[in-house]
Biotite code that builds the C-alpha atoms (Angstrom):
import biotite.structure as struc

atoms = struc.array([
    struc.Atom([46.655, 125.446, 102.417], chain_id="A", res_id=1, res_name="UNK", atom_name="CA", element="C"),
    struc.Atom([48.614, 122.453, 100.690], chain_id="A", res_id=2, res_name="UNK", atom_name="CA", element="C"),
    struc.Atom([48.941, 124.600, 97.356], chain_id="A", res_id=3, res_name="UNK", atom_name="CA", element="C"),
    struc.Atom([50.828, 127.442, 99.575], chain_id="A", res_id=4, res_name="UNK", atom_name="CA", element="C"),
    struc.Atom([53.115, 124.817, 100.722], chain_id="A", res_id=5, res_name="UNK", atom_name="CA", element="C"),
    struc.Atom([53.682, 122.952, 97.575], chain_id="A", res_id=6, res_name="UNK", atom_name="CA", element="C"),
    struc.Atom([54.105, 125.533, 95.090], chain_id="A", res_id=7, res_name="UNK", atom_name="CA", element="C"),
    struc.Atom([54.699, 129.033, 97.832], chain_id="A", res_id=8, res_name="UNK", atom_name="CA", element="C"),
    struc.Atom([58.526, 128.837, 97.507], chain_id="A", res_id=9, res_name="UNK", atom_name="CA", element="C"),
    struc.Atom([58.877, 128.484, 93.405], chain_id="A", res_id=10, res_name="UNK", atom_name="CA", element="C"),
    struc.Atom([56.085, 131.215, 93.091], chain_id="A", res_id=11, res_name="UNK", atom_name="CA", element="C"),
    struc.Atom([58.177, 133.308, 95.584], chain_id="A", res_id=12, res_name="UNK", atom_name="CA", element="C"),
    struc.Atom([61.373, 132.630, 93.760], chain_id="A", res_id=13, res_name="UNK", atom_name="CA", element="C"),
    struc.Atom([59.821, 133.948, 90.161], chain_id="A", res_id=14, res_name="UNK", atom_name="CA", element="C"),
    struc.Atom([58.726, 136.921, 91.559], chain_id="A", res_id=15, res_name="UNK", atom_name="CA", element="C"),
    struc.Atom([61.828, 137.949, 93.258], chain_id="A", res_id=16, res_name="UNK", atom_name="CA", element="C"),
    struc.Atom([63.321, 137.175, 90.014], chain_id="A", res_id=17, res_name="UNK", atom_name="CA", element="C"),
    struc.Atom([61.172, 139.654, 88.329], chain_id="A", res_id=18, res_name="UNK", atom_name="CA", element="C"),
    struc.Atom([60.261, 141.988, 90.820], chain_id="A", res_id=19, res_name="UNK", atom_name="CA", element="C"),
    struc.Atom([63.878, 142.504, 92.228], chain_id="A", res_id=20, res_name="UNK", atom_name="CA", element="C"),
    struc.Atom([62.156, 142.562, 95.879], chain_id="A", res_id=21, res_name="UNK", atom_name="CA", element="C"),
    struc.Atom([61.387, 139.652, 98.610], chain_id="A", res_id=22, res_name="UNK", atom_name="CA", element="C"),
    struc.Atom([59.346, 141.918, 100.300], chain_id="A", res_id=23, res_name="UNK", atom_name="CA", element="C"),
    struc.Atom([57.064, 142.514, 96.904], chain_id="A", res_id=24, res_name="UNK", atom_name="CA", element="C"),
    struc.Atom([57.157, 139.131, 95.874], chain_id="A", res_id=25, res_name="UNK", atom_name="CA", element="C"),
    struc.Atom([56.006, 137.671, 99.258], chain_id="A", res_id=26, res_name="UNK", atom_name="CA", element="C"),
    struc.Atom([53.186, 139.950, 99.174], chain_id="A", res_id=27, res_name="UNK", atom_name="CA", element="C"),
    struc.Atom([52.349, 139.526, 95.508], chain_id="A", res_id=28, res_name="UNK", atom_name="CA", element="C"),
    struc.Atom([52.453, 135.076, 96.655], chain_id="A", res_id=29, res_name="UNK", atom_name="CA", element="C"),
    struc.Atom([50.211, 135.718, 99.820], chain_id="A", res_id=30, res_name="UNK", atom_name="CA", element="C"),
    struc.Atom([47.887, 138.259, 97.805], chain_id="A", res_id=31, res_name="UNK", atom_name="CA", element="C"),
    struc.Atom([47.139, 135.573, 95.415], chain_id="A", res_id=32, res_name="UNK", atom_name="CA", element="C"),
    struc.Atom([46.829, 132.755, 97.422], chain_id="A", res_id=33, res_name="UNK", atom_name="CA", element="C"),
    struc.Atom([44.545, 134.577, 99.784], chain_id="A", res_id=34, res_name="UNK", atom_name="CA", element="C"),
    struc.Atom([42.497, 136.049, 96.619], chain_id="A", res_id=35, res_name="UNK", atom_name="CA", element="C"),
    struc.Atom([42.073, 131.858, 95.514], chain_id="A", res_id=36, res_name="UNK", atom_name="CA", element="C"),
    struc.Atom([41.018, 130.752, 99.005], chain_id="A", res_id=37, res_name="UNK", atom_name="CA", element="C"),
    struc.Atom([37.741, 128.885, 98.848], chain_id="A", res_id=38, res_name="UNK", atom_name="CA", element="C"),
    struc.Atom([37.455, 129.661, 95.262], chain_id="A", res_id=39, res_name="UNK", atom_name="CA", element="C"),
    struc.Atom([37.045, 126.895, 92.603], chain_id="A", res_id=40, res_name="UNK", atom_name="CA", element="C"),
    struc.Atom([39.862, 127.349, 90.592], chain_id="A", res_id=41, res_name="UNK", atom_name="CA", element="C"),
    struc.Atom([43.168, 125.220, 89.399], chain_id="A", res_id=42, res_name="UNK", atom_name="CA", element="C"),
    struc.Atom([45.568, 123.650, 92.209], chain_id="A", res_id=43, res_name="UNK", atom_name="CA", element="C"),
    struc.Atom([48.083, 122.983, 89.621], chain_id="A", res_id=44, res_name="UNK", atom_name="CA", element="C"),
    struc.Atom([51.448, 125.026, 88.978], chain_id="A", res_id=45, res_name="UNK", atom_name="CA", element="C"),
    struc.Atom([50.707, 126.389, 85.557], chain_id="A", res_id=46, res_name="UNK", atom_name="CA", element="C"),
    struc.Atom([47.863, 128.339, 86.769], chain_id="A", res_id=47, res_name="UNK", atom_name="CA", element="C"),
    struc.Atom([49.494, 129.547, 89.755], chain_id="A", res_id=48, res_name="UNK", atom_name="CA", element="C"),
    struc.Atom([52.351, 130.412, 88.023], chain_id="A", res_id=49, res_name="UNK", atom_name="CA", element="C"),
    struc.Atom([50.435, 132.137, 85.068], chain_id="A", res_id=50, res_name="UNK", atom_name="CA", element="C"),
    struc.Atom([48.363, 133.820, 88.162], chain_id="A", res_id=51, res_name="UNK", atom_name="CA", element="C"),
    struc.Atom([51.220, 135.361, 89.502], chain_id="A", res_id=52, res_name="UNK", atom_name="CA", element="C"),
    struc.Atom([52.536, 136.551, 86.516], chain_id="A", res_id=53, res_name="UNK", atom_name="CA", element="C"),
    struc.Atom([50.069, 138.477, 85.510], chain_id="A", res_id=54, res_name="UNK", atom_name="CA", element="C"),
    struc.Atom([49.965, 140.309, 89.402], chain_id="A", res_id=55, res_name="UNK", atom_name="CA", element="C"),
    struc.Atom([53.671, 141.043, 88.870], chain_id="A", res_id=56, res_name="UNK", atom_name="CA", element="C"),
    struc.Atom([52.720, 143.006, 85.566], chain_id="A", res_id=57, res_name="UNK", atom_name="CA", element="C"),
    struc.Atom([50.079, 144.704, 87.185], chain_id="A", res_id=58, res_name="UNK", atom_name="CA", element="C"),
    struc.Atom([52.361, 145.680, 89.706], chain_id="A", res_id=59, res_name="UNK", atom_name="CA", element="C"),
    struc.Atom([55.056, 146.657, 87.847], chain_id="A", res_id=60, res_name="UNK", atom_name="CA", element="C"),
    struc.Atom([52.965, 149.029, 85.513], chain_id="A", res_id=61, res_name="UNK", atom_name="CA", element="C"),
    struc.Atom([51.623, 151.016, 88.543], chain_id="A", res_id=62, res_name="UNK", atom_name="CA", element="C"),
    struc.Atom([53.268, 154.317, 88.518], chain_id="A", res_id=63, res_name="UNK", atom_name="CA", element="C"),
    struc.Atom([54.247, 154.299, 92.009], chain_id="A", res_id=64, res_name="UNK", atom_name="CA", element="C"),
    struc.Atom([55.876, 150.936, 92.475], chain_id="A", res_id=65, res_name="UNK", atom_name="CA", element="C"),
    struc.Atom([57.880, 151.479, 89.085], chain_id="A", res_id=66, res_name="UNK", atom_name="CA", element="C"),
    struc.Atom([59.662, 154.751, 90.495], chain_id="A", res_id=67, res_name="UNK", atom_name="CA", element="C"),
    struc.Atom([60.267, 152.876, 93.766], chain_id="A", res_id=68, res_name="UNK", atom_name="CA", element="C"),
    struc.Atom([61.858, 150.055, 91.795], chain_id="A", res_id=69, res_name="UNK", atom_name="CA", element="C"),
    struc.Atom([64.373, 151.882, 90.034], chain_id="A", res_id=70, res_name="UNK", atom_name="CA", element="C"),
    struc.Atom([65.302, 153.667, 93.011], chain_id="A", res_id=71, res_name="UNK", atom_name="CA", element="C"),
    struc.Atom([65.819, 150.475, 94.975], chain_id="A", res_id=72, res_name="UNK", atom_name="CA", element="C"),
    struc.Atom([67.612, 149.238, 91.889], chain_id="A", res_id=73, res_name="UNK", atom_name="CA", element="C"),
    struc.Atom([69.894, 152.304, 91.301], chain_id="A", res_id=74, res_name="UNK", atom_name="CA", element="C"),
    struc.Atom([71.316, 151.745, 95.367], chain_id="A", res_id=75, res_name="UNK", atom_name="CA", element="C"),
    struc.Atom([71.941, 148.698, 95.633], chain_id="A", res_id=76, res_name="UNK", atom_name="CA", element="C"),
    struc.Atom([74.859, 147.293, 93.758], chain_id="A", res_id=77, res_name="UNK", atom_name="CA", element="C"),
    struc.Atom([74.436, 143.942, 92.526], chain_id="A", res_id=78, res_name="UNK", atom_name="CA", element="C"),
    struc.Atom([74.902, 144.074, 88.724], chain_id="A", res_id=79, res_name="UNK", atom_name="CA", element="C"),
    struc.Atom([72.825, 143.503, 86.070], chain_id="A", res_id=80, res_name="UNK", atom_name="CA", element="C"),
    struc.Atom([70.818, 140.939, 86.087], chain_id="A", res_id=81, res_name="UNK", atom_name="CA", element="C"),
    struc.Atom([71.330, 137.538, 84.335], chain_id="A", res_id=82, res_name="UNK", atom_name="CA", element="C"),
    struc.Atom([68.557, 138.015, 81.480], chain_id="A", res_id=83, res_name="UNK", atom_name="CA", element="C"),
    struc.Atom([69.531, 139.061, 78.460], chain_id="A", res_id=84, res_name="UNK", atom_name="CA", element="C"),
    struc.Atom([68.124, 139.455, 74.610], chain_id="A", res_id=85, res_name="UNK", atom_name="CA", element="C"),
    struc.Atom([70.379, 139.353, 71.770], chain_id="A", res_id=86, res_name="UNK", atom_name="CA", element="C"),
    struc.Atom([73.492, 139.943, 74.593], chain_id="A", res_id=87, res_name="UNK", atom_name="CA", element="C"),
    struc.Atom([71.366, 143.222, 76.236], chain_id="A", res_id=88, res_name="UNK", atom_name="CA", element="C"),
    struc.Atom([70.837, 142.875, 79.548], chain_id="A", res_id=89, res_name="UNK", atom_name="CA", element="C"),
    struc.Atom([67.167, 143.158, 80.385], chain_id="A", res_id=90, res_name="UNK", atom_name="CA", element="C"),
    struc.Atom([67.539, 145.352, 83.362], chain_id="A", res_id=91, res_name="UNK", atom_name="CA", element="C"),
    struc.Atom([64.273, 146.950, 85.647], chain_id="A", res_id=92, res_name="UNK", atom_name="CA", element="C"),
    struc.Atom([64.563, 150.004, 83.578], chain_id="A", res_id=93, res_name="UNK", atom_name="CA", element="C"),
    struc.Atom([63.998, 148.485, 80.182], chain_id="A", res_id=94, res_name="UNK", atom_name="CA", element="C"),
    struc.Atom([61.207, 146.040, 81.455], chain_id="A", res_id=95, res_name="UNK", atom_name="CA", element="C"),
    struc.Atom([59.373, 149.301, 82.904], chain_id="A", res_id=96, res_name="UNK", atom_name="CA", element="C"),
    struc.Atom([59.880, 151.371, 80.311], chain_id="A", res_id=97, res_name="UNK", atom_name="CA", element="C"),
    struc.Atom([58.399, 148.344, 78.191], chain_id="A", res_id=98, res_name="UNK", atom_name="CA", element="C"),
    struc.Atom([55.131, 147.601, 80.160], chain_id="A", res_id=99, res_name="UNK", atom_name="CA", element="C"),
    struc.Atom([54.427, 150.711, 79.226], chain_id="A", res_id=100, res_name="UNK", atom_name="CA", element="C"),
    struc.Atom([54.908, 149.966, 75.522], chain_id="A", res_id=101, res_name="UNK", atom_name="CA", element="C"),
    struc.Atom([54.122, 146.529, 74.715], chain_id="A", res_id=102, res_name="UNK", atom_name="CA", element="C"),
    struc.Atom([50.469, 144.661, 75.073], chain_id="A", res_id=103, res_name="UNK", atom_name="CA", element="C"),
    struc.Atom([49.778, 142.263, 78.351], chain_id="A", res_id=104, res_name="UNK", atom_name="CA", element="C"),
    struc.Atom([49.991, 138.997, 76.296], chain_id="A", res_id=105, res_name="UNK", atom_name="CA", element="C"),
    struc.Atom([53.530, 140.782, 74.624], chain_id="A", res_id=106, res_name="UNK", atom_name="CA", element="C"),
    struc.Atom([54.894, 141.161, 78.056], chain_id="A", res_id=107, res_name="UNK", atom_name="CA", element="C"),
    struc.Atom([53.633, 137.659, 79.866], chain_id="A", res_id=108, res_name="UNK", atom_name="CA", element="C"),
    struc.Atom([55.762, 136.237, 76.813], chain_id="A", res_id=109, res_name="UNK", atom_name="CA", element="C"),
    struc.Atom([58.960, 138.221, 77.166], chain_id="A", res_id=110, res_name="UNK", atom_name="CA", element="C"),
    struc.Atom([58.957, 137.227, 81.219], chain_id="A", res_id=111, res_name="UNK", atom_name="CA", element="C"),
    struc.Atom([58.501, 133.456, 80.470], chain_id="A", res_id=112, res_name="UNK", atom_name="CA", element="C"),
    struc.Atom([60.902, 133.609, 77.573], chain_id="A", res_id=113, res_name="UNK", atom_name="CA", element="C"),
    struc.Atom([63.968, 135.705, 79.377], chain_id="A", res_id=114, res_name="UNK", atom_name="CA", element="C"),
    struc.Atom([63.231, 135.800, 82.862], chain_id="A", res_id=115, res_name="UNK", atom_name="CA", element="C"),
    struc.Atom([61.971, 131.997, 83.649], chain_id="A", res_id=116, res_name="UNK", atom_name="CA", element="C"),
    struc.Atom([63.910, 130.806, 80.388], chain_id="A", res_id=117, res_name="UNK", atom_name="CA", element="C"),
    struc.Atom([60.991, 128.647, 78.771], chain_id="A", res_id=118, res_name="UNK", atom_name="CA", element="C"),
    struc.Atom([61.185, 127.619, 74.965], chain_id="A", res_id=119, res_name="UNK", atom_name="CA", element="C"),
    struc.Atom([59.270, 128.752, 72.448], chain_id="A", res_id=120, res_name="UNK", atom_name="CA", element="C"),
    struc.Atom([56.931, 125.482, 72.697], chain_id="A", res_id=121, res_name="UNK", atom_name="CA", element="C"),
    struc.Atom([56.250, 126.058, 76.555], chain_id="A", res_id=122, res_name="UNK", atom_name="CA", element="C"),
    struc.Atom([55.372, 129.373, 76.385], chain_id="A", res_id=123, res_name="UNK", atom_name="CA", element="C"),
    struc.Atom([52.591, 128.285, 73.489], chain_id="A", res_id=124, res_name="UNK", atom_name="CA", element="C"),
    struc.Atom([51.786, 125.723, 75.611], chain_id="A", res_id=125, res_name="UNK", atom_name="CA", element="C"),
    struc.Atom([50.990, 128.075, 78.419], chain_id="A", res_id=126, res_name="UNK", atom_name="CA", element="C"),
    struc.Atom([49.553, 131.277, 76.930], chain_id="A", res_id=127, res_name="UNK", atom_name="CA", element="C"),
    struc.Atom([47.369, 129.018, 74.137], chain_id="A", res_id=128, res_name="UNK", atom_name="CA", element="C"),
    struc.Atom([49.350, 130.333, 71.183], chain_id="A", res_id=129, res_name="UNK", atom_name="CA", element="C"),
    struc.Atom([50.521, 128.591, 68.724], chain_id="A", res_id=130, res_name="UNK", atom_name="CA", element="C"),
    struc.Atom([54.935, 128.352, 68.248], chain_id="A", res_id=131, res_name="UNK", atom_name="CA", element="C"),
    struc.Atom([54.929, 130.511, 65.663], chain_id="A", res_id=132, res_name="UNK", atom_name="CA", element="C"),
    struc.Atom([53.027, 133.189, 67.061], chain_id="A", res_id=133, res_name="UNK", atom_name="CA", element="C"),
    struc.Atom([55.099, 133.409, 70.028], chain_id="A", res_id=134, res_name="UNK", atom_name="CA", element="C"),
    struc.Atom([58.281, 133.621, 67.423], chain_id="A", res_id=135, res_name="UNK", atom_name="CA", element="C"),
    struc.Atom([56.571, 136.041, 65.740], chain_id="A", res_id=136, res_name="UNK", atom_name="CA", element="C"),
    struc.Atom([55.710, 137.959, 69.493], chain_id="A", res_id=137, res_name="UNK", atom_name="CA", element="C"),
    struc.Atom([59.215, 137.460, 70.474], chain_id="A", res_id=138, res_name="UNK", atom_name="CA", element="C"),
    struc.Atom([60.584, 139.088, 67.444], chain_id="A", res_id=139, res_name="UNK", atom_name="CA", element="C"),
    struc.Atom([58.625, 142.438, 68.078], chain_id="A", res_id=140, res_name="UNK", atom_name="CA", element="C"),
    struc.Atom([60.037, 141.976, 72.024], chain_id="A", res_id=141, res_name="UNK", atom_name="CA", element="C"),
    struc.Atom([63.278, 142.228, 70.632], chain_id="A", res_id=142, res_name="UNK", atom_name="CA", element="C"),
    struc.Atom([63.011, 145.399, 68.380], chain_id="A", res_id=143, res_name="UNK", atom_name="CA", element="C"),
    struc.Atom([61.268, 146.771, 71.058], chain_id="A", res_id=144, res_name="UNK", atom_name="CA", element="C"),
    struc.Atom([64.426, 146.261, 72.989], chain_id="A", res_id=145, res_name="UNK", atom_name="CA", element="C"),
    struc.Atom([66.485, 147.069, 70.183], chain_id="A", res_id=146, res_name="UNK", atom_name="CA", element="C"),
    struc.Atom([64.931, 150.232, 69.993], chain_id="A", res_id=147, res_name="UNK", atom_name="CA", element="C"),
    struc.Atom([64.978, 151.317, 73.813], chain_id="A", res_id=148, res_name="UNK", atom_name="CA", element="C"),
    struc.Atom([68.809, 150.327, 74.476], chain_id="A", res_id=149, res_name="UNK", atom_name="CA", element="C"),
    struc.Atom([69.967, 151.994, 71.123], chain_id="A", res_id=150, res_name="UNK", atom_name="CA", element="C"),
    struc.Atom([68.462, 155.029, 72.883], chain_id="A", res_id=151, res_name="UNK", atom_name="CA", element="C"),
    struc.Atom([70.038, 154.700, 75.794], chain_id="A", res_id=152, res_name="UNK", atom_name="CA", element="C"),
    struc.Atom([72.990, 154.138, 74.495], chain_id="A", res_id=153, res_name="UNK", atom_name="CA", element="C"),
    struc.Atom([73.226, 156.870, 72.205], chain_id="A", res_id=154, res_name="UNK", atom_name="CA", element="C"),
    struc.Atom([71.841, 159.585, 74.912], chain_id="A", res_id=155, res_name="UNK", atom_name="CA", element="C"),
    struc.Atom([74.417, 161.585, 76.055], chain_id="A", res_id=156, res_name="UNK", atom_name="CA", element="C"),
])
């Protein structure tokens, strides 16, 4: 398939970003990819990239992959990861604990916004928003945030 080809290693390179795991994120590529085969659907890399997106959420709101996560995260020692909001780092326990809280379109935005690092106008252009909608989404993402990291930070 020339899609696979074309666009395989930049979807595979997202979801490791979000996911944390190769070995998720290649399945979560090939999953999709095999789900479009022979299907009459978009070849271009907004819709595969949407797409796959919106399997990562899926996946990381099922109970059983999110405990696995943070176990995988909690051994190995990399560091926190690069994305941040308002200098918090956005780490697998905060976007867990906020698929649980915030709405599907609320969370596609906060991965395009802090994870892939796409302005304001992109993301409107992607989700069919307008700009100051997103703002407006993006500023409930961050009290969200606010709100679980002030936790944290005060539990003992």
């Amino acid at each position: 398939m020339e899609s696979y080809q074309r666009y395989g290693p930049a979807l595979l390179r997202k979801a490791e970003r979000m996911l944390g795991s190769r070995a998720d994120a290649q399945d979560l590529v090939q999953g999709l990819f095999v789900d479009l085969l022979g299907k009459d659907v978009p070849t271009d890399l907004p819709y595969y990239y949407r797409a796959l997106t919106n399997r990562c959420l899926t996946f990381l709101r099922d109970e059983r992959n999110r405990a696995r996560l943070l176990a995988a995260e909690t051994e190995v020692v990399s560091g926190p990861r690069r994305t941040t909001c308002d200098d918090r780092v956005i780490g697998m326990d905060v976007l867990l604990k906020l698929s649980r809280r915030l709405e599907a379109q609320s969370l596609e935005i906060l991965l395009y916004r802090f994870f892939d690092d796409m302005t304001q106008d992109e993301i409107a252009s992607l989700v069919g928003l307008s700009r100051k909608t997103v703002g407006k989404k993006l500023e409930e993402i961050q009290m969200a945030i606010r709100a679980l990291t002030d936790v944290a930070e005060v539990s003992p």
